[in-house]
C-alpha positions in Angstrom: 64.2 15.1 -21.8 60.9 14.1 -20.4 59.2 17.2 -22.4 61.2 15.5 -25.7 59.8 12.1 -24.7 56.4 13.2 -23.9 55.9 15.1 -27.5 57.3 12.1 -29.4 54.7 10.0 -27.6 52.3 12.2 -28.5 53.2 12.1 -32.1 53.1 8.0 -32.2 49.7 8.3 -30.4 48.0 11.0 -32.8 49.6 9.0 -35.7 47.5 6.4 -35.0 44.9 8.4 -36.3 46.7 9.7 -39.6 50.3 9.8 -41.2 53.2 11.7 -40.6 54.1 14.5 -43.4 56.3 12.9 -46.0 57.3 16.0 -46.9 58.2 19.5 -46.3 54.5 20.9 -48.2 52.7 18.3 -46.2 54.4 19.3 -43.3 53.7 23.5 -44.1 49.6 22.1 -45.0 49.4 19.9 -41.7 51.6 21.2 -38.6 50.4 24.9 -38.2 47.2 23.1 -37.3 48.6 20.2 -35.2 48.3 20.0 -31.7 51.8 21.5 -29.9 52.8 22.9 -33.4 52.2 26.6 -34.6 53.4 29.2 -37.2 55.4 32.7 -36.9 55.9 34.8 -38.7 58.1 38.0 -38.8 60.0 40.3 -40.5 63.7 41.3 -40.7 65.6 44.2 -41.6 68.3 42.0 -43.4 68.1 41.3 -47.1 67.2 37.8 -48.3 70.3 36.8 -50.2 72.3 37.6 -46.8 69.7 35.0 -44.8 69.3 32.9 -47.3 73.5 32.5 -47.4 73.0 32.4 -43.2 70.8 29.1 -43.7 72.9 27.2 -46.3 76.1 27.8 -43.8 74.6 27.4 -40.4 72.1 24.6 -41.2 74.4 21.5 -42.3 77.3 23.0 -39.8 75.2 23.0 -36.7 71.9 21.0 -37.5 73.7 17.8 -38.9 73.9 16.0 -35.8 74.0 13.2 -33.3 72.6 13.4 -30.1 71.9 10.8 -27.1 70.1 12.0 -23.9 69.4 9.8 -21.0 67.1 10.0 -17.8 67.6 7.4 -15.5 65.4 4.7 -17.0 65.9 5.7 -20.7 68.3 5.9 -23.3 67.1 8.1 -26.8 69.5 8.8 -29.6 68.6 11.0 -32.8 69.8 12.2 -35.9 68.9 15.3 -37.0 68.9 16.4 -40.9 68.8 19.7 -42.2 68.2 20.5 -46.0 68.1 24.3 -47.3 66.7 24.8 -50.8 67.0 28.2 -52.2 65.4 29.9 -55.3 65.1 32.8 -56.3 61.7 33.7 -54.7 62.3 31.3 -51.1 64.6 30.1 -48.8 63.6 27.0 -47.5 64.9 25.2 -44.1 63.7 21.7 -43.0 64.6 20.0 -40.3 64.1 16.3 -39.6 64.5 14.6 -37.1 65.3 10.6 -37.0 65.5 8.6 -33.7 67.6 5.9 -34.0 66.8 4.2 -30.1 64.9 4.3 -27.5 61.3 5.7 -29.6 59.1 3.3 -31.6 57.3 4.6 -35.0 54.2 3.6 -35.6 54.0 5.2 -39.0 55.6 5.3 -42.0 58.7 7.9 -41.8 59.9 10.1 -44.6 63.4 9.3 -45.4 65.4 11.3 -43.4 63.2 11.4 -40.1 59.7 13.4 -39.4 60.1 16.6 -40.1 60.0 18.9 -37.1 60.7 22.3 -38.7 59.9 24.1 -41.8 61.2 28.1 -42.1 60.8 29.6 -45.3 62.2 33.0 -46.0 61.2 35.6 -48.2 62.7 38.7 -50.0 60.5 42.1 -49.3 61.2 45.5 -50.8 63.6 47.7 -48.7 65.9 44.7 -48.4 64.0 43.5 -45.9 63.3 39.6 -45.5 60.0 37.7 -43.9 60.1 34.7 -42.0 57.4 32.3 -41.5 58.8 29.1 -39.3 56.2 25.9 -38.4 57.8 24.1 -35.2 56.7 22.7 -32.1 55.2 25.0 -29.7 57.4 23.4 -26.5 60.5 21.4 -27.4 62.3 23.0 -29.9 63.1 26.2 -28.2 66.7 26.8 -28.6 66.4 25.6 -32.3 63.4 28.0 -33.1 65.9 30.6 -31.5 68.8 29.2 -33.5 66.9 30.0 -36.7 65.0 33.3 -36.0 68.5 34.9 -35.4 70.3 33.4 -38.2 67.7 35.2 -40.3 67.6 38.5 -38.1 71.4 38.3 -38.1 71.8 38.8 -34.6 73.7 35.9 -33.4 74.8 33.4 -35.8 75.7 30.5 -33.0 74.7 27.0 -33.3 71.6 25.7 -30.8 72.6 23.1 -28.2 70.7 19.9 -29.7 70.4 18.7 -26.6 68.5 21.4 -25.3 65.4 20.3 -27.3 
């Protein structure tokens, strides 16, 4: 909770500076250089139809969500929005992120929320698949999990939101 807090404070503060990614490009152009963001990349054995079909089932069944956490002083709630876009050539995850209390914005926001994660998946002879996924560095863990084995196809649960 106080890691969550500390990052979103972080963000309003180094907004001051510039604005938020309005979109998912922006967001691919801008986060891997952030501070507390950074890119991965890796390859799967699994062939890109199958993960692409993993992110439009998991994504709006166990990203679409509500969540409230509380210390003893503070109440945040957020919505989080998934969308999954996929083409012949990508797969493409965002993830936003909207809080609805407790967290001032001191920026303009992209409908939807800020976006927090971008993966992008792509096909690679031998039906093989790469994976390169922008996120927070701290924060985001069990979501960043969530995602890199939905595409390795090695647990297909959903991430406790209120883990991040």
């Amino acid at each position: 909770m106080r890691l969550t807090l500390a990052i979103a404070a972080c963000a309003a503060l180094c907004a001051c500076a510039t604005k938020a990614p309005q979109n998912a490009e922006e967001f691919r152009q801008e986060a891997p250089g952030a501070f507390l963001m950074k890119k991965e990349t890796m390859e799967v054995a699994r062939p890109f139809r199958d993960v692409a079909e993993t992110f439009r089932k998991r994504a709006p069944e166990c990203l679409r969500v509500a969540v409230r956490m509380t210390s003893s002083s503070q109440v945040v709630e957020a919505e989080y929005k998934p969308t999954v876009i996929v083409t012949k050539d990508r797969a493409e995850l965002h993830l936003q992120r909207k809080y609805t209390k407790g967290v001032i914005n001191v920026y303009a926001e992209p409908e939807g929320g800020h976006y927090i994660l971008v993966a992008d998946a792509y096909p690679l002879p031998g039906n093989k698949t790469r994976l390169d996924l922008i996120a927070p560095s701290k924060g985001l863990d069990a979501v960043v999990r969530a995602v890199k084995n939905w595409a390795s196809g090695e647990n297909v649960g959903c991430p406790d939101m209120t883990k991040n």
